[in-house]
C-alpha positions as CSV (number, residue, x, y, z in Angstrom):
1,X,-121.5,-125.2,-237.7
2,X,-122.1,-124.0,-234.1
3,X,-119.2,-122.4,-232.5
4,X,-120.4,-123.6,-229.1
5,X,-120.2,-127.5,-230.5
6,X,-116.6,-127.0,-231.6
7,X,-115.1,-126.7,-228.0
8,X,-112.9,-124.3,-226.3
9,X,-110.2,-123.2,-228.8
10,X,-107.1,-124.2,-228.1
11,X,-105.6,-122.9,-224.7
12,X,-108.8,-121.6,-223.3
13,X,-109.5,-123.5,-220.7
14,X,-106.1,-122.6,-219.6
15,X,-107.1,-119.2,-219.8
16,X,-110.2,-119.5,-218.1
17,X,-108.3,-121.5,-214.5
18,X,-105.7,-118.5,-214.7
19,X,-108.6,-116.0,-214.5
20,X,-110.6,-117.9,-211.5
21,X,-107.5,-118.3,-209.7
22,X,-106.4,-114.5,-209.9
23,X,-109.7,-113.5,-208.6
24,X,-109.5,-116.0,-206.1
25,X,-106.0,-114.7,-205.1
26,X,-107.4,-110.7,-204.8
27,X,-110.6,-112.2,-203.0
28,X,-108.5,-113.4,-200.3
29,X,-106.2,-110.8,-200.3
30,X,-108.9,-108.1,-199.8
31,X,-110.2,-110.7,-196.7
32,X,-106.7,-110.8,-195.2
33,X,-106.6,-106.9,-195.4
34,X,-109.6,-105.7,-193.7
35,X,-108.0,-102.7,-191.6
36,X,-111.1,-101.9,-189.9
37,X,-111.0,-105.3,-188.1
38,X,-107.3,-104.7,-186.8
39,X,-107.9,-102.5,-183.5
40,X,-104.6,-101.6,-181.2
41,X,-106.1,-102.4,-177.7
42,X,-104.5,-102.8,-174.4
43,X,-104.3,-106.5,-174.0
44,X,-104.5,-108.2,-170.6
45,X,-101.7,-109.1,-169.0
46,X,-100.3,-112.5,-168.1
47,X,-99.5,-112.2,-164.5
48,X,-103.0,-111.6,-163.4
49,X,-102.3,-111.5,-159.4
50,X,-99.8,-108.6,-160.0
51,X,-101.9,-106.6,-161.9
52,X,-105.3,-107.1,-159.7
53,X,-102.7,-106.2,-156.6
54,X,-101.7,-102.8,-158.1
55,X,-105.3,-102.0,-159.4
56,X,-106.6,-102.1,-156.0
57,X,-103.8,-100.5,-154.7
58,X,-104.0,-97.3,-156.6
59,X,-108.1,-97.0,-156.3
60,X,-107.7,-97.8,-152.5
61,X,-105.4,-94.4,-152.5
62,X,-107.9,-92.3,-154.6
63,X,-110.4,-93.7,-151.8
64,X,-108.5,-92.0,-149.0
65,X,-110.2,-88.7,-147.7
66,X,-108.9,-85.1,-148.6
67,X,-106.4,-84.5,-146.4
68,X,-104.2,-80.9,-146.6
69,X,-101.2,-82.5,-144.7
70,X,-101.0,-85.6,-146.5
71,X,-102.3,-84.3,-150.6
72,X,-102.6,-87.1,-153.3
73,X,-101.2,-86.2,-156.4
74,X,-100.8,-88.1,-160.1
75,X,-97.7,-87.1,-162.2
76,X,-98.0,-87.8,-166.1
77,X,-95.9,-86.9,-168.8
78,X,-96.0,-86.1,-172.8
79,X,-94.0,-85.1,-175.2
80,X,-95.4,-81.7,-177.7
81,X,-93.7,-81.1,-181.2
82,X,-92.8,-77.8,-181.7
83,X,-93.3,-76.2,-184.7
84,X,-92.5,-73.2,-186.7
85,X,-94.6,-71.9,-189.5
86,X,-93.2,-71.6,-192.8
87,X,-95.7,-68.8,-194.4
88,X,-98.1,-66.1,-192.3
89,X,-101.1,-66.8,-191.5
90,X,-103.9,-65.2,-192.9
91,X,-106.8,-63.4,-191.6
92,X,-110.1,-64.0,-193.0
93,X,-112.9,-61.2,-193.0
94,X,-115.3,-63.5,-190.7
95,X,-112.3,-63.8,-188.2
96,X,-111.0,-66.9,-189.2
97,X,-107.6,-67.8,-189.9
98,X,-105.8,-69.3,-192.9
99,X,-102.6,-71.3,-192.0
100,X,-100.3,-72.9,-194.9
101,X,-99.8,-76.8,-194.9
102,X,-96.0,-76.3,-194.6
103,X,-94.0,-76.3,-191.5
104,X,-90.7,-76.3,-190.0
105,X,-90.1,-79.4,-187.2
106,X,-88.1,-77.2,-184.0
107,X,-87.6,-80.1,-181.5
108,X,-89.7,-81.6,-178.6
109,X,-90.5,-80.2,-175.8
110,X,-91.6,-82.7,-172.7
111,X,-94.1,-81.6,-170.8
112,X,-95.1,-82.9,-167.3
113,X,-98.0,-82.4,-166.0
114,X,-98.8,-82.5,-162.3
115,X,-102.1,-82.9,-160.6
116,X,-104.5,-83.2,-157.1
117,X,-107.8,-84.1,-158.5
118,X,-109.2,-83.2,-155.0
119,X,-108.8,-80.1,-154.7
120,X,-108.5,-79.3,-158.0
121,X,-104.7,-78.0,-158.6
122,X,-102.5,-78.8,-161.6
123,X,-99.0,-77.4,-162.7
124,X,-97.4,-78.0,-165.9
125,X,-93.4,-78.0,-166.3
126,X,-92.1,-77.9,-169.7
127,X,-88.7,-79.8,-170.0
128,X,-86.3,-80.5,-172.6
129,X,-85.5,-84.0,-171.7
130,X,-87.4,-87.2,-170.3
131,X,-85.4,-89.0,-168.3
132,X,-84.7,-90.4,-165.0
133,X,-82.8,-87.3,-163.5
134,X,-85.4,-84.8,-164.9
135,X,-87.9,-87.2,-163.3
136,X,-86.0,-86.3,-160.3
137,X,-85.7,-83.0,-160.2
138,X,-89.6,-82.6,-160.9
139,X,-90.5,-84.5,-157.9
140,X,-88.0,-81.9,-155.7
141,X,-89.8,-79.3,-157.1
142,X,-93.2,-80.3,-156.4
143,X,-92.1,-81.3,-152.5
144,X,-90.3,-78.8,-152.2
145,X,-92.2,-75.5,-154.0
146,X,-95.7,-76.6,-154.6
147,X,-95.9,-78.5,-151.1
148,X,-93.2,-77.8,-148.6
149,X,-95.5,-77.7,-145.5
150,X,-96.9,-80.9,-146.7
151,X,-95.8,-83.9,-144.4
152,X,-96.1,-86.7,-147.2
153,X,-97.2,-86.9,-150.4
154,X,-98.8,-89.7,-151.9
155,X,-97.7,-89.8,-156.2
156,X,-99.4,-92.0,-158.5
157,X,-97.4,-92.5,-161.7
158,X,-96.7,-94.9,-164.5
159,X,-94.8,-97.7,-164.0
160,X,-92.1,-96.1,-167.0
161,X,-88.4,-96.8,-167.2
162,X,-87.7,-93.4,-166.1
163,X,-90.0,-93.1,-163.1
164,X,-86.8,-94.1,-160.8
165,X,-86.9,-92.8,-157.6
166,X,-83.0,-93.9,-156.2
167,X,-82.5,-90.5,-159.4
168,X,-83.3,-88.4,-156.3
169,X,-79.5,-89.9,-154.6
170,X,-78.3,-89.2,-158.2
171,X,-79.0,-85.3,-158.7
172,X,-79.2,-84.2,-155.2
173,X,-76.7,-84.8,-152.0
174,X,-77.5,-87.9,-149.4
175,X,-78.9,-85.4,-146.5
176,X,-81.2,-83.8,-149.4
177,X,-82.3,-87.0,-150.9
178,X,-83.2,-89.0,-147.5
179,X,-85.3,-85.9,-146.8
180,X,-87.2,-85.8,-150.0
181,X,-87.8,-89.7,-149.8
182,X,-89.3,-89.2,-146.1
183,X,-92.2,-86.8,-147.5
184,X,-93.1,-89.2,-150.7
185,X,-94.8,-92.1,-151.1
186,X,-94.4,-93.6,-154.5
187,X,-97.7,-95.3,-155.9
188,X,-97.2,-97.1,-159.3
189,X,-99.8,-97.9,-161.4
190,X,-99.4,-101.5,-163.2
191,X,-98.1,-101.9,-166.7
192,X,-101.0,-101.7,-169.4
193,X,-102.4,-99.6,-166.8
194,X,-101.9,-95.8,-167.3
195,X,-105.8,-95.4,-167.6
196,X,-105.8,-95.1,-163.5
197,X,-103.5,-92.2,-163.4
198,X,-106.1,-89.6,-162.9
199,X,-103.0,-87.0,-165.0
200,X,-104.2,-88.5,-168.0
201,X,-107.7,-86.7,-167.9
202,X,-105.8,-83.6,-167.4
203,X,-103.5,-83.7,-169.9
204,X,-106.5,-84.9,-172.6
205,X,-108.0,-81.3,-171.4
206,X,-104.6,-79.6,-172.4
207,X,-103.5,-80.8,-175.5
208,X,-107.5,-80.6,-176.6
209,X,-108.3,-77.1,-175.3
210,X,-105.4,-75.5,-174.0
211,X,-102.4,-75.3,-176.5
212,X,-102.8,-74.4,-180.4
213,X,-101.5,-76.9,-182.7
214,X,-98.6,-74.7,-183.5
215,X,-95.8,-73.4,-181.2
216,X,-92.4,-72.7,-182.3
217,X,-90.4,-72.8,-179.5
218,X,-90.0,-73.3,-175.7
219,X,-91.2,-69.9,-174.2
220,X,-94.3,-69.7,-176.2
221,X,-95.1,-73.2,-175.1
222,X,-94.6,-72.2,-171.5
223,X,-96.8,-69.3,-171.8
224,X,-99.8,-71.1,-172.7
225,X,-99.1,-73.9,-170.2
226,X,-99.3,-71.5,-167.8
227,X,-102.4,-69.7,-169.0
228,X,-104.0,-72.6,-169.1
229,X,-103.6,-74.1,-165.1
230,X,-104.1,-70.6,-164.1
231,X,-107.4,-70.5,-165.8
232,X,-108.4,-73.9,-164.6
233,X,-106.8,-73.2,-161.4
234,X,-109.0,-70.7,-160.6
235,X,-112.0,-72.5,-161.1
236,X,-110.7,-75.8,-159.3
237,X,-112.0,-77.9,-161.1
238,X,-111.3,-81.4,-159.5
239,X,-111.5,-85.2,-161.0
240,X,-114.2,-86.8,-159.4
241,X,-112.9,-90.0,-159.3
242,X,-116.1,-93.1,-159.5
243,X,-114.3,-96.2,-159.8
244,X,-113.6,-98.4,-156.9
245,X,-111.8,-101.5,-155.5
246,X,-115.0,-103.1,-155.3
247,X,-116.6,-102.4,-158.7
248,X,-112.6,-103.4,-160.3
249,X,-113.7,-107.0,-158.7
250,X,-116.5,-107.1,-160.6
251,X,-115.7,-105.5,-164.3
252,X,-112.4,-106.7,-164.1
253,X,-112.9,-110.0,-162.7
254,X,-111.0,-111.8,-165.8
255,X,-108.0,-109.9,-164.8
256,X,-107.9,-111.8,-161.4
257,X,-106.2,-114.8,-160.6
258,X,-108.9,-117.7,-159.9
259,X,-108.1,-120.6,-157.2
């Protein structure tokens, strides 16, 4: 007799539904997966008239003319790993260079990177620490080294927890403090907005180009920071800034308020 006219054996058909449903279960796993549709994006903010305020704000500074007495400058910070090779390097015959997988974590360095796209000037200050009283003691430095004839500087940073100016009445004496804050002009960029501090550019160009991927400790690290705006320094090299209040209106108009 045909086997086909007998029937499923006993069971089968059971067998069979399992089967379907487990490749129906790793069907619609593998859909629910899909990692190349997941993207980490800045999403737009809820408080829309906030946002377009601080937009315009910060492009209507970069719109201001150069002006020696009155300099714009971005401040941006990152932190850099440093590490400490476990085996020597070794020097191929066509001048390339071997380096082991292995290494040795040695801390984290902050570095914070200063910069006045028009005229083309940039200083980078390793720190140990990121915090509001470094923060402080970075801006002093850069009013009261880099720029002391200056009469006020306009500083566009990140809107970040430790970007506090009242840290200036924390590290330094009242008469010292009220004189800082009367040659500064804070300029705050809005949150989810980092991409108009003009520091970011620079710093892309410096972890890119100008430091290797491995540095053991603090001095090294200082060394090529300092070869690096020296080199770039020289050639003044400044951002030329294109985007404007009036073309934000228009690209960014979702990210206005409507009436």
């Amino acid at each position: 007799m045909d086997a086909a006219a007998l029937g499923p054996a006993p069971g089968g058909a059971r067998r069979v539904a399992r089967s379907q449903r487990g490749r129906g279960r790793a069907r619609a796993q593998k859909n629910e997966l899909k990692p190349w549709k997941r993207q980490m994006w800045v999403i737009a903010p809820s408080q829309k008239a906030a946002f377009a305020c601080t937009v315009e704000r910060v492009l209507d500074v970069y719109q201001r003319p150069y002006d020696p007495a009155h300099p714009i400058m971005c401040l941006d910070e990152s932190p850099k790993q440093l590490i400490r090779v476990s085996r020597t390097s070794v020097v191929l015959p066509d001048g390339g260079t071997r380096y082991d997988a292995e290494y040795h974590r040695h801390g984290v360095v902050q570095l914070y990177l200063l910069h006045e796209p028009l005229r083309g000037w940039r200083r980078v200050q390793p720190e140990a620490r990121h915090d509001r009283l470094t923060f402080a003691r970075v801006v002093a430095r850069l009013l009261e080294q880099d720029y002391p004839t200056a009469e006020r500087v306009t500083l566009v940073l990140d809107n970040l927890s430790a970007h506090q100016p009242a840290a200036l009445c924390e590290v330094f004496p009242p008469e010292r403090a009220h004189a800082l804050f009367q040659r500064v002009e804070f300029v705050f960029t809005p949150k989810h907005g980092s991409w108009l501090n003009m520091a970011e550019n620079e710093f892309a160009a410096l972890l890119t180009h100008g430091l290797p991927e491995r540095v053991a400790d603090h001095d090294p690290l200082a060394r090529h920071c300092l070869a690096w705006q020296t080199e770039r320094n020289q050639r003044g090299a400044p951002t030329n800034w294109q985007f404007t209040t009036e073309q934000a209106r228009t690209k960014l108009k979702r990210l206005y308020p409507t009436t």
